[in-house]
N, C-alpha and C positions, 0 to 999 in steps of 0.2 A: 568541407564545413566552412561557413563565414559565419558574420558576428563577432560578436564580442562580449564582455561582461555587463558592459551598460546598454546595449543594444539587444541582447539574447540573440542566441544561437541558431544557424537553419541550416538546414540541407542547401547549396546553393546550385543544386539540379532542381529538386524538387520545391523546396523552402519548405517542407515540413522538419521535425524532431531529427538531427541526428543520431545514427545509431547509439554513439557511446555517452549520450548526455539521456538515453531513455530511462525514466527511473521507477517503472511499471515491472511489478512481479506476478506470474498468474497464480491464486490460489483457490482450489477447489472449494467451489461455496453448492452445495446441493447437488452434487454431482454434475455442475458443470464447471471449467474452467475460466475465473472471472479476474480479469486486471486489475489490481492495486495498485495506482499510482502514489510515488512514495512511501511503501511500505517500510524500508528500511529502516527510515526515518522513523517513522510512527514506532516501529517496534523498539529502538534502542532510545526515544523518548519518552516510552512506557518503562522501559526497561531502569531507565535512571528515578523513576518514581518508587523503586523498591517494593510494591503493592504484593500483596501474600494471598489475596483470597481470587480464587478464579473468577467469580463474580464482576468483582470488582477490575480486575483487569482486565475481562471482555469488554467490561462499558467503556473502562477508558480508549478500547482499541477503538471500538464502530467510533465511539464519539471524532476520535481523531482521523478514523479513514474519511467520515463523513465530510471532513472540513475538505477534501481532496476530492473524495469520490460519490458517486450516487449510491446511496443504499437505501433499496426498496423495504418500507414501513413491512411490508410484511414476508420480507427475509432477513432482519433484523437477526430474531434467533441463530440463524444458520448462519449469518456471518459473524456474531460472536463465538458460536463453536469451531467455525474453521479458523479465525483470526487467533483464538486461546492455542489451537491447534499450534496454528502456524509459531506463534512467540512462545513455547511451550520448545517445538523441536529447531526452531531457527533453519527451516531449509534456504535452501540457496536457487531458487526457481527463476532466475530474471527473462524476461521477453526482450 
């Protein structure tokens, strides 16, 4: 690994993502398996918002994956169900 804090981090074979700095989880969205970058994040930053109604907690999840990740307008549904899912059981899935 090279880099640094102000510089960010690379592989310095390849200069892509270091393994231990990857912060991508995969969770089943529609039956396929799809990458979340920062999910952990997102999850125990919903999690500190205290919110009770499932509802309400899947929108805060897509909203906040979204600021990271692409989610498709019309799988929206299916990634608040797996996202409720996922902060619901807390798995432990990282790639």
């Amino acid at each position: 690994m090279a880099g640094d804090e102000k510089d960010g981090y690379y592989c310095s074979i390849c200069g892509g993502i270091p393994p231990d700095k990857i912060k991508t989880r995969l969770v089943c969205i529609d039956g396929k398996d799809t990458g979340i970058d920062h999910l952990d994040f997102i999850l125990d930053e919903v999690k500190k918002l205290k919110l009770t109604r499932d509802d309400e907690i899947a929108a805060e999840l897509v909203k906040r994956v979204n600021e990271f990740n692409y989610v498709p307008s019309k799988k929206k549904e299916q990634y608040k169900e797996a996202l409720l899912k996922e902060f619901k059981t807390g798995k432990d899935n990282h790639v």
